[in-house]
N, C-alpha and C positions, 0 to 999 in steps of 0.2 A: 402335301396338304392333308390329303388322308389320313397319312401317318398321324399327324398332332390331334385332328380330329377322335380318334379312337385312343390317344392320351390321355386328351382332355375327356372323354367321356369314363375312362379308367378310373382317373385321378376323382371325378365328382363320385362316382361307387365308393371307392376308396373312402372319402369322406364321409359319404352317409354312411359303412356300415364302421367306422371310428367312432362317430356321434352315437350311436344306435350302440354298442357296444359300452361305452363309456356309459350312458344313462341305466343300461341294464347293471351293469358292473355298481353305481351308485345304489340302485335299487335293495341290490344283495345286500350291497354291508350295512342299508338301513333297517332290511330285514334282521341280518344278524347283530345290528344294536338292539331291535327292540328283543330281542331274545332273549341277551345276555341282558336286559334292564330289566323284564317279566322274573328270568331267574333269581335275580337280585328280590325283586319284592316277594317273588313264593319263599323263598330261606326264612326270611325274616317274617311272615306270616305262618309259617308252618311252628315258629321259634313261639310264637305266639302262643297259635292255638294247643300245642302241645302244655305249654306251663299251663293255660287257662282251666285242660281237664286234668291236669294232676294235683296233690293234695297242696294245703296251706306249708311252707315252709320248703317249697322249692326252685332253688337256685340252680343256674347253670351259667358260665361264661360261653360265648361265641364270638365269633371273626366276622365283621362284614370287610372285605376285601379291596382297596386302596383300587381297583378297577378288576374290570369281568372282562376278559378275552379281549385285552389290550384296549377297552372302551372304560374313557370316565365318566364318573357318574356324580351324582346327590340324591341323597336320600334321605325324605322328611316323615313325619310323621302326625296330621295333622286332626287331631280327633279321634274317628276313627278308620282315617285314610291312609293309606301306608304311598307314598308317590316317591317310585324313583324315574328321573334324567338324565339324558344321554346329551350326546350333542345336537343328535339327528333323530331321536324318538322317547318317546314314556312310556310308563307303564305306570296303571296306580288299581291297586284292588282294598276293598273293603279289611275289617278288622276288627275284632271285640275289641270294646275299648281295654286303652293301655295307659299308664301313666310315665310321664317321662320322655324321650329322646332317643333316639337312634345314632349312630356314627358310625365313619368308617374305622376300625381297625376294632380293637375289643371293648366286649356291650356285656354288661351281669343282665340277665331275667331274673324275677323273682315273683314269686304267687305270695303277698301276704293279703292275710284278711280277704278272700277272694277280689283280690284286685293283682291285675301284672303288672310290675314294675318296669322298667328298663332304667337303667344308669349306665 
């Protein structure tokens, strides 16, 4: 009788430190979604502010990448809010304004007439 006694109290440990495990384990990879979603919106923000102080009649292609360290994502651009989403977290930071849309895979910038484009 004992014996099961000191089973059963094994087995209940057992489970709480699986549960207790499992939620930390959750925790991480919502950390490392919103990381890999923060770095998604600085690329594309830095894409920005980089055309904004350089002169009228500058062009450059870039990649915004189909997912960030195996997390998918969206990403809008709404006024002058840049918002990307995960499954499990966002990220959204400020933006001089811009004209145009963002997407995944390749995007032209362009400064005409001090205004930045995105196509």
């Amino acid at each position: 009788m004992q014996f099961l006694v000191v089973i059963g109290i094994v087995f209940v440990m057992f489970i709480i430190f699986v549960i207790g495990f499992a939620e930390r384990y959750r925790d991480i990879q919502v950390e490392k979604e919103t990381v890999a979603m923060k770095d998604i919106a600085l690329k594309l923000h830095d894409e920005i502010v980089i055309a904004r102080n350089l002169q009228d009649g500058y062009s450059r292609n870039f990649t915004m990448p189909d997912t960030v360290d195996g997390f998918n994502y969206t990403i809008s651009l709404n006024q002058n809010l840049i918002i990307v989403t995960g499954e499990h977290a966002e990220y959204s930071t400020y933006v001089a304004p811009v004209q145009g849309q963002v997407r995944k895979g390749t995007n032209v910038i362009r400064k005409i007439g001090d205004t930045v484009w995105l196509d």
